[in-house]
C-alpha positions as CSV (number, residue, x, y, z in Angstrom):
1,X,-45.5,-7.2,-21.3
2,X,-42.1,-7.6,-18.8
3,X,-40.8,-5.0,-16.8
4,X,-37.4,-5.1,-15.5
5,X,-36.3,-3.8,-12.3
6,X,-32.6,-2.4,-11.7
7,X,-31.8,-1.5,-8.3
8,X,-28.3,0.1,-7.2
9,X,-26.9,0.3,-3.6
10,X,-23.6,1.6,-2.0
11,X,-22.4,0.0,0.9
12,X,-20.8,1.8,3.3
13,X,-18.9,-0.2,6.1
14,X,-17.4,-3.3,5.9
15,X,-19.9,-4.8,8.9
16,X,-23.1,-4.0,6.4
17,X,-20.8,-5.5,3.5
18,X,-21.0,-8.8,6.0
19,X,-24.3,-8.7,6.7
20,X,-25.4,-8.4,2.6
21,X,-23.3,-11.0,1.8
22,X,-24.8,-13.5,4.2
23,X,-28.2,-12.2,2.8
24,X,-27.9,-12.9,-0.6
25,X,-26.5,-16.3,-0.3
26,X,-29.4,-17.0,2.2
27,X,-26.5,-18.5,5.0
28,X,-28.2,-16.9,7.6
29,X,-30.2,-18.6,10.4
30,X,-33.4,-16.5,10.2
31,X,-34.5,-17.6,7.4
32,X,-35.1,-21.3,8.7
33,X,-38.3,-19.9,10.0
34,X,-39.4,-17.7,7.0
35,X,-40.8,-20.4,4.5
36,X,-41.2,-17.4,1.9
37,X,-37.4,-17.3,1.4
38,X,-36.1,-20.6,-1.2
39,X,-33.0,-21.0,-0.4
40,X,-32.2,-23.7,-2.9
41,X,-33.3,-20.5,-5.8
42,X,-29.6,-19.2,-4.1
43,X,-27.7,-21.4,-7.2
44,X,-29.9,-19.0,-9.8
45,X,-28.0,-16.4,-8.7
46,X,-24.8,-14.3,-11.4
47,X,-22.4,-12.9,-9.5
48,X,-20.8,-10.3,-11.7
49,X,-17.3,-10.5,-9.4
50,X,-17.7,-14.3,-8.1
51,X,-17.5,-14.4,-4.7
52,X,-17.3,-18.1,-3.8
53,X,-16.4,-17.0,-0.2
54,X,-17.3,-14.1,2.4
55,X,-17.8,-10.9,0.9
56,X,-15.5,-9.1,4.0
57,X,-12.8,-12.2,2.8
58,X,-13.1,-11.2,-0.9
59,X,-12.9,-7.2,-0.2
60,X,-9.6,-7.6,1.9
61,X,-8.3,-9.7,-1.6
62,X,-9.5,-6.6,-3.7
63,X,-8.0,-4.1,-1.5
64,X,-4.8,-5.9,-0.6
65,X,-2.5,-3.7,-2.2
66,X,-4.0,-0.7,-1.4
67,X,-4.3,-2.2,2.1
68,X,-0.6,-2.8,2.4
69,X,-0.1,0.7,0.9
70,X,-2.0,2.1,3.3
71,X,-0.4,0.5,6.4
72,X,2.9,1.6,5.0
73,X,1.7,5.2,5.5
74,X,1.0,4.8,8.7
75,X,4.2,4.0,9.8
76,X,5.1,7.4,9.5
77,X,2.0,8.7,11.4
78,X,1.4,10.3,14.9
79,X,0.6,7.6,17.5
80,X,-2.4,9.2,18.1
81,X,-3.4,9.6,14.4
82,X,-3.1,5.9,13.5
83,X,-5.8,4.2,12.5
84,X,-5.9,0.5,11.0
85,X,-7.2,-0.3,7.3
86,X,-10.5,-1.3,9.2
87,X,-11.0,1.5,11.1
88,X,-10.4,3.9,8.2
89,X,-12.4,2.1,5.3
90,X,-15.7,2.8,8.1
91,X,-14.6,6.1,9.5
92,X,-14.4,7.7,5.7
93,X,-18.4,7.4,5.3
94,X,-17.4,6.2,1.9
95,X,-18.5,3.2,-0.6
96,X,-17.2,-0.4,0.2
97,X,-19.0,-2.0,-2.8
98,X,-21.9,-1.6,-4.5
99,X,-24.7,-4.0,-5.0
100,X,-26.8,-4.2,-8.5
101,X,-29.9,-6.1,-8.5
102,X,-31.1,-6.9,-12.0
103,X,-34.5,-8.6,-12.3
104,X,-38.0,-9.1,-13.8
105,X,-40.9,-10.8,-13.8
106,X,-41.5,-14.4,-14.8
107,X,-42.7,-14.3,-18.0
108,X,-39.6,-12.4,-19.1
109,X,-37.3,-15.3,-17.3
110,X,-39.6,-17.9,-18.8
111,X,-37.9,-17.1,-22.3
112,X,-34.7,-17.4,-21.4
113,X,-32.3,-20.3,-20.9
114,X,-29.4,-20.5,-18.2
115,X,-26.8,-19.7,-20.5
């Protein structure tokens, strides 16, 4: 019998949002010298929002017009109050994205086509 494993994480600055993006499309160089990680298995992966560039690149798209909403606000603000979009999205401890990991075991993925 399959099990299936669901696995939910918030992200919360824009740096670890960099970091897990170069992770799960295996770009980074460490893994040249871990022969456990198959980086050619990267393809097998389903993006639920495709991401066919950086994840910090496809955040700043998603945000953009709460970005330039936000930038707008501080136009108004005390010099010593401002903060950029950057600085705020890691100061407010808040979530950036979440990542959901859906998987089982091989028998289960055996039944199953690609489609």
């Amino acid at each position: 019998m399959s099990c299936a494993i669901f696995r939910c994480k918030g992200i919360n600055t824009l740096s670890d949002l960099s970091q897990i993006g170069l992770h799960n499309q295996r770009a980074k160089e460490s893994y040249k010298s871990n022969t456990d990680i198959r980086k050619e298995d990267t393809i097998n992966n389903i993006e639920l929002v495709k991401c066919d560039k950086k994840y910090i690149k496809k955040f700043y798209d998603i945000t953009k017009d709460y970005r330039e909403e936000y930038n707008k606000r501080q136009e108004n603000m005390r010099t010593d109050r401002k903060k950029s979009f950057y600085q705020m999205v890691n100061d407010s401890k808040s979530v950036v994205a979440d990542e959901m990991i859906f998987t089982s075991d091989k028998e289960f993925f055996d039944k199953l086509n690609k489609e």
